[in-house]
C-alpha positions as CSV (number, residue, x, y, z in Angstrom):
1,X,0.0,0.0,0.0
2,X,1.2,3.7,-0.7
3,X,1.6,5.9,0.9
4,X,-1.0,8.3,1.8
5,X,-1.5,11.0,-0.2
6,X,-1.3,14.8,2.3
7,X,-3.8,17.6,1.9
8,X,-2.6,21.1,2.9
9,X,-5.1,21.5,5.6
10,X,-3.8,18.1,7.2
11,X,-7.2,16.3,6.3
12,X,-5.9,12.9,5.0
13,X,-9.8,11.9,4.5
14,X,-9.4,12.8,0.4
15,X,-11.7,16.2,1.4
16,X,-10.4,19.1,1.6
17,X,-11.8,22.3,4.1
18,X,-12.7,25.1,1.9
19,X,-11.0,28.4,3.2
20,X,-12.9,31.0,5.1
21,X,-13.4,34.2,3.4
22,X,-12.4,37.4,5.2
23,X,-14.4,39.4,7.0
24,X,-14.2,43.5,6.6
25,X,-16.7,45.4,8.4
26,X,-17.3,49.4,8.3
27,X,-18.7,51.3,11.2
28,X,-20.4,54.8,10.5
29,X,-20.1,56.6,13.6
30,X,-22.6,59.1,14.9
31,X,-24.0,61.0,17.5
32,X,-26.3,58.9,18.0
33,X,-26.1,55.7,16.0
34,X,-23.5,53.6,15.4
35,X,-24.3,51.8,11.2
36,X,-22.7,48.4,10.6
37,X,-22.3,46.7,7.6
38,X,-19.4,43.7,6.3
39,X,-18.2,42.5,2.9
40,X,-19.1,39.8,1.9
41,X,-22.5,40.9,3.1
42,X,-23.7,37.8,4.2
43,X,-21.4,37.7,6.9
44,X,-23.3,40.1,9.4
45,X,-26.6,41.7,8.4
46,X,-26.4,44.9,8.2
47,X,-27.5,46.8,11.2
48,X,-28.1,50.2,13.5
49,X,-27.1,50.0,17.3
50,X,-27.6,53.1,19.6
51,X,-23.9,55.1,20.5
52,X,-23.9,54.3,24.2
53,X,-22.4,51.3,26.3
54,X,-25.1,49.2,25.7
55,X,-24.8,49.4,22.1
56,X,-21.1,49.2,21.9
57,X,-21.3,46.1,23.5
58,X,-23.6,44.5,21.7
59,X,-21.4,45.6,18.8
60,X,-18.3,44.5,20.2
61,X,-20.0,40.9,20.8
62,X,-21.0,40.1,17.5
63,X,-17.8,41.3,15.8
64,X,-16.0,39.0,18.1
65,X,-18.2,36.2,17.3
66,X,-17.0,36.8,13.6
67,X,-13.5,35.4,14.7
68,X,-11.1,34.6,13.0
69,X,-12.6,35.3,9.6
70,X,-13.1,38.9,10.9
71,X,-9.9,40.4,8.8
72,X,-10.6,44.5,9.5
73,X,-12.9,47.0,11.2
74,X,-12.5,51.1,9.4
75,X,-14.3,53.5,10.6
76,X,-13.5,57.3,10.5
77,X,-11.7,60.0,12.4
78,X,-14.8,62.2,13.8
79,X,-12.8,64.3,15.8
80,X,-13.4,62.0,18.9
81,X,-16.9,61.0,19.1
82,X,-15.1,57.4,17.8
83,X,-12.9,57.4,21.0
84,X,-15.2,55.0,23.4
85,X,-15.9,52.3,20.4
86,X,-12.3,52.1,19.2
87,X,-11.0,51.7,22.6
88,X,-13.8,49.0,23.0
89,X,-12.7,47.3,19.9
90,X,-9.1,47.6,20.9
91,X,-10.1,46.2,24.5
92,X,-11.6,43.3,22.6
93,X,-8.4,42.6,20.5
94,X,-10.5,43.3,17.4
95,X,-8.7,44.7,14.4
96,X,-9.3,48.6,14.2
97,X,-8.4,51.4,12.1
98,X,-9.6,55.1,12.0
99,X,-8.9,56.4,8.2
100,X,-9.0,60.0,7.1
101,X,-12.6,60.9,5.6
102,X,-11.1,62.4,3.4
103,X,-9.9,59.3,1.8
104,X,-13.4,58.1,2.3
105,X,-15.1,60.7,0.5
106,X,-12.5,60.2,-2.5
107,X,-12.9,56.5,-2.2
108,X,-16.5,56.6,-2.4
109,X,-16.3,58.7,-5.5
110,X,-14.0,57.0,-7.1
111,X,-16.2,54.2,-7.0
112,X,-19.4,56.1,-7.9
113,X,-21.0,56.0,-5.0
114,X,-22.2,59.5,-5.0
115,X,-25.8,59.2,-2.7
116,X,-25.0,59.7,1.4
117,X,-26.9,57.9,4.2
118,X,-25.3,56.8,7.4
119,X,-26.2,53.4,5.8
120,X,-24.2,53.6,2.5
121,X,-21.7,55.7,4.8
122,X,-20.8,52.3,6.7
123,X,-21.1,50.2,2.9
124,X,-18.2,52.4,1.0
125,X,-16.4,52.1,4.8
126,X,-16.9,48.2,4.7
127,X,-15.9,48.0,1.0
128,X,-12.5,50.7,1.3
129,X,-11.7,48.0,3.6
130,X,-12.0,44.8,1.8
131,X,-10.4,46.6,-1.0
132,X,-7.2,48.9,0.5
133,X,-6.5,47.2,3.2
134,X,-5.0,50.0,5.9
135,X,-2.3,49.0,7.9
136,X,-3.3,48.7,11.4
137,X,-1.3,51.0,13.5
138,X,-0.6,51.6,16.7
139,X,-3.8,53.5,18.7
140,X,-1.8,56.3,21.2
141,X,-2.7,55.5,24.6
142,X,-4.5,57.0,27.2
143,X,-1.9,59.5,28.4
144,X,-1.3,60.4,24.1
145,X,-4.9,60.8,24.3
146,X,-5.1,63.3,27.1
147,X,-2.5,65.4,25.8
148,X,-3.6,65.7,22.1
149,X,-7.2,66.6,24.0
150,X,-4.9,69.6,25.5
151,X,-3.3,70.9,22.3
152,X,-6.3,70.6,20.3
153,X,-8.6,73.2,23.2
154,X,-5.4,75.2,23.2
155,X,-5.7,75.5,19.4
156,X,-9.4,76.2,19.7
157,X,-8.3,79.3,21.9
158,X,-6.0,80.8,19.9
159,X,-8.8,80.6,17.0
160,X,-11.1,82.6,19.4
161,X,-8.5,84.9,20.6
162,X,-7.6,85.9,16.8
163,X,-11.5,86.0,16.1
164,X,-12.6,88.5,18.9
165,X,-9.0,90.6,18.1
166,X,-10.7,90.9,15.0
167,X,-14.1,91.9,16.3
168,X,-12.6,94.3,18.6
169,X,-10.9,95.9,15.0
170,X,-13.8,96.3,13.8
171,X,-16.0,97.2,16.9
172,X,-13.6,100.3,17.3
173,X,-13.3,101.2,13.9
174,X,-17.3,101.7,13.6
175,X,-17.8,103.4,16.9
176,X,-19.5,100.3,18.9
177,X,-20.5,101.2,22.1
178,X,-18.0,101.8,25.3
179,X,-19.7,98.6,27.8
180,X,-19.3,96.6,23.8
181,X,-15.7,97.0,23.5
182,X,-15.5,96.6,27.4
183,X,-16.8,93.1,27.0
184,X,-14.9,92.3,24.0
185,X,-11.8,93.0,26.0
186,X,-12.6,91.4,29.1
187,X,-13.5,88.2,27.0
188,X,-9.7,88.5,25.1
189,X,-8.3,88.4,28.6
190,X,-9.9,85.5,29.6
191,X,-8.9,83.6,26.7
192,X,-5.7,84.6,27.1
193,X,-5.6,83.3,30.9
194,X,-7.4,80.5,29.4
195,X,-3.9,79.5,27.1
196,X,-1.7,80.1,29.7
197,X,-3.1,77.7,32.1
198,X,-2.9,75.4,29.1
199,X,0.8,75.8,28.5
200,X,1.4,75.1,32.9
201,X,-0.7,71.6,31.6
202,X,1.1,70.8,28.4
203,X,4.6,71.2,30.7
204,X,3.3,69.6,33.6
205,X,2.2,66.6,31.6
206,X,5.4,66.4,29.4
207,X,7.4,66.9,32.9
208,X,5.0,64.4,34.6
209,X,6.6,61.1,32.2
210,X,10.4,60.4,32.6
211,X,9.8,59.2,28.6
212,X,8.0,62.2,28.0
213,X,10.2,64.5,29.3
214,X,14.2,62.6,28.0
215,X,11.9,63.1,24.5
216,X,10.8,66.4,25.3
217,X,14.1,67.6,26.3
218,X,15.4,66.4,23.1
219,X,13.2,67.9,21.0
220,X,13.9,71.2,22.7
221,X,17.6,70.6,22.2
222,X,17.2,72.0,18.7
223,X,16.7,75.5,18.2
224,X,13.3,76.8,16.9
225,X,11.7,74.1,18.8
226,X,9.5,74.9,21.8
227,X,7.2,73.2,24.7
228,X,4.5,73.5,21.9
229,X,6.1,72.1,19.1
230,X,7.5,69.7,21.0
231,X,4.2,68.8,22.7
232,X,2.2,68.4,19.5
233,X,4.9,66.4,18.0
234,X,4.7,63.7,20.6
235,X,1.1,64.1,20.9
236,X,0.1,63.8,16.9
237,X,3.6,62.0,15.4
238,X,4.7,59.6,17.1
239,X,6.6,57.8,14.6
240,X,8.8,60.3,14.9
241,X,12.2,58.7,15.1
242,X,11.2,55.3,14.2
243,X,10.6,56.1,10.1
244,X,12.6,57.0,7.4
245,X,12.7,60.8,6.6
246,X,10.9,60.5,3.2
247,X,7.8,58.2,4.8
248,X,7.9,61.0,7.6
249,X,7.7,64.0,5.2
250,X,4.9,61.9,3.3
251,X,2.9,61.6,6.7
252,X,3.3,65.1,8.2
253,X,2.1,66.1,4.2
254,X,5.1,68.5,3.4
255,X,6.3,65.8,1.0
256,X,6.6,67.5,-3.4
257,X,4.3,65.4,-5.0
258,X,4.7,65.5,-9.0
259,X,1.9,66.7,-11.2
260,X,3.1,65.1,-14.6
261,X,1.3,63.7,-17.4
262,X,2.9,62.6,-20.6
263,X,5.0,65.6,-22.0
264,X,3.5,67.8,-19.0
265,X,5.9,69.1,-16.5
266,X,3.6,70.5,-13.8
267,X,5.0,72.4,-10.4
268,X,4.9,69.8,-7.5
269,X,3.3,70.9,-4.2
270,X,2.7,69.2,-1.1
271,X,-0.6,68.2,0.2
272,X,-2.5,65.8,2.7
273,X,-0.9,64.8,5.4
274,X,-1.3,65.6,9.3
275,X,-2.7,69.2,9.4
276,X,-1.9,70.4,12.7
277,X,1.6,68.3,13.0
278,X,2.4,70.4,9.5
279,X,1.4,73.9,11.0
280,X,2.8,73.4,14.2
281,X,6.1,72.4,12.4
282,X,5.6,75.5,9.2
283,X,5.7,77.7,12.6
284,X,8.4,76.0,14.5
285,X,10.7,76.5,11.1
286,X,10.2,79.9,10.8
287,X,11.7,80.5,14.4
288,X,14.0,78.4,12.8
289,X,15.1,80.1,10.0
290,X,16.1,82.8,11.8
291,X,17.7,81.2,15.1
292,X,19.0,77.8,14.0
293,X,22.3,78.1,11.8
294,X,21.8,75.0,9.9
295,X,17.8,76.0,9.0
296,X,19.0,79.3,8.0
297,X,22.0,78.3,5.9
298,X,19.6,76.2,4.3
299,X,16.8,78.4,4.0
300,X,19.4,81.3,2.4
301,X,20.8,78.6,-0.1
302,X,17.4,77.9,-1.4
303,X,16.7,81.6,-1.4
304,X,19.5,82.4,-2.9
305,X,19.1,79.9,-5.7
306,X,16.1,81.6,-7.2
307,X,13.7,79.2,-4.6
308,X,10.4,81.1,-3.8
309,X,10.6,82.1,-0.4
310,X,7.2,80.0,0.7
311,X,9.0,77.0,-1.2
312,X,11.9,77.6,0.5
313,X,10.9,77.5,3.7
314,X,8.5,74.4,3.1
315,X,11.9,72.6,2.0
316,X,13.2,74.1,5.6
317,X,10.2,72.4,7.5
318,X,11.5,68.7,5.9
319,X,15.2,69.8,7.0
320,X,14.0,70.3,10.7
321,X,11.8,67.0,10.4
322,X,14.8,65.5,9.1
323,X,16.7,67.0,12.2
324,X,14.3,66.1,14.7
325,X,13.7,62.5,13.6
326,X,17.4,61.4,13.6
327,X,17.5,63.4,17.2
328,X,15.0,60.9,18.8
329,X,16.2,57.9,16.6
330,X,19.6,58.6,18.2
331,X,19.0,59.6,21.5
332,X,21.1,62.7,21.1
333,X,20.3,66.3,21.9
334,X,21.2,68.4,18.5
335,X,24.7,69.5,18.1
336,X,25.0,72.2,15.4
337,X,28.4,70.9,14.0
338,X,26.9,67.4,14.0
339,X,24.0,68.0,11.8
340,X,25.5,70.8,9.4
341,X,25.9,68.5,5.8
């Protein structure tokens, strides 16, 4: 007698188990609702569950009771109404990742999927993930969290403090009443109290991590770089100092992408990316430019070669990313001589 013939999956029987097909489920988040819906459909009916505890954890039972077919779970970035049902989902060891709506949006397009329900919202989610496939990174933790809730209110304040600035322009340029300015003023100067006991958090939370604060000091090591910068950094990048410099220009969004078809030459420009990690950092550079000798040796070469200024300094920002990521990689605060080329 032969010997016996093998079957991948170990069956020796003559039958072979057909393979499971992966699971990708999309989640539309809102207020109040929370839209599910898989590829292939059949998988898990497509449903509506109230945005509370109760409902996540329904939710979070019937995902896990699509294991292990379940491959993915997208959802978008809503600015933090997410925040309880992907640290659920995370808690429950499920595969999660937030995506940009923006991709979304484009995605859905692309596909010509043009009509917008919270239903259809969780189908193009459900069907970006079966076909993309996101990488699934990292979530920051709780402390990450806490901090990035800081920097975002502190941004909110300086918005408001540059909007009633402006009111007050225009309040005393058309003669607005004395108790109308008064308030306009007393308001400016609470905001402004307001920030400052938002910087005495940022440092005392940066101060309060003996990771935190070796990165922190780092960070500051290089001029142009302050407790804000450095804040937001760790709060909004922290692959910072564990990529390459041309994935980190890509994911901070000050990475030249070409605009070339056939025989067209088109300018490149930057665009996408981290929004607030890129203006925190435009900001930090132009400090920079002025105060750091290799940034401004840089920035004046460019300059001087005919670079638009705005270009220039844009090229500066991916120098001082550059900079900052090989600080953290290395452990070691920024020496001038050390990082001049």
């Amino acid at each position: 007698m032969g010997e016996q013939e093998k079957h991948p999956t170990g069956d020796t029987s003559g039958h072979t188990t057909p393979a499971v097909p992966a699971v990708f489920v999309g989640i539309d988040v809102a207020k109040a609702t929370l839209d599910v819906t898989a590829t292939p459909p059949e998988a898990l009916a497509t449903t509506t569950v109230t945005h509370d505890d109760a409902g996540i954890a329904t939710l979070v039972s019937r995902l896990r009771a699509l294991r292990p077919a379940l491959a993915l779970v997208v959802l978008e970035a809503t600015g933090g109404l997410e925040a309880p049902l992907v640290a659920a989902l995370v808690a429950a060891g499920l595969p999660v990742v937030q995506v940009n709506p923006r991709q979304i949006r484009d995605f859905a397009r692309a596909t010509g999927r043009l009509a917008k329900t919270d239903a259809l919202d969780a189908q193009v989610l459900a069907h970006f993930a079966a076909t993309v496939r996101p990488p699934v990174r990292a979530l920051p933790d709780a402390s990450t969290r806490e901090l990035d809730a800081v920097l975002t209110r502190r941004r909110q304040l300086i918005e408001m403090i540059t909007a009633e600035k402006n009111r007050l322009g225009t309040a005393m340029t058309t003669g607005a009443p004395r108790r109308v300015l008064a308030q306009l003023r007393d308001h400016l100067r609470w905001l402004e109290a307001r920030v400052a006991q938002s910087d005495a958090d940022l440092r005392d939370h940066l101060r309060s991590s003996p990771v935190w604060r070796a990165k922190d000091d780092l960070l500051r090591s290089v001029p142009g770089v302050g407790p804000v910068t450095s804040a937001t950094l760790l709060a909004t990048l922290p692959e910072l100092g564990t990529l390459g410099r041309k994935q980190l220009a890509a994911l901070v969004g000050v990475a030249p992408l070409n605009r070339d078809s056939g025989a067209f030459r088109g300018h490149r420009s930057i665009w996408g990316g981290r929004a607030a990690t890129r203006a925190t950092l435009y900001m930090a550079t132009l400090v920079a430019s002025r105060f750091n000798p290799v940034i401004r040796a840089h920035y004046t070469h460019l300059v001087a070669a005919g670079k638009p200024k705005k270009v220039a300094l844009v090229a500066c920002v991916r120098k001082l990313l550059t900079i900052l990521n090989a600080v953290l990689r290395d452990a070691l605060p920024w020496r001038a001589p050390l990082q001049t080329p």
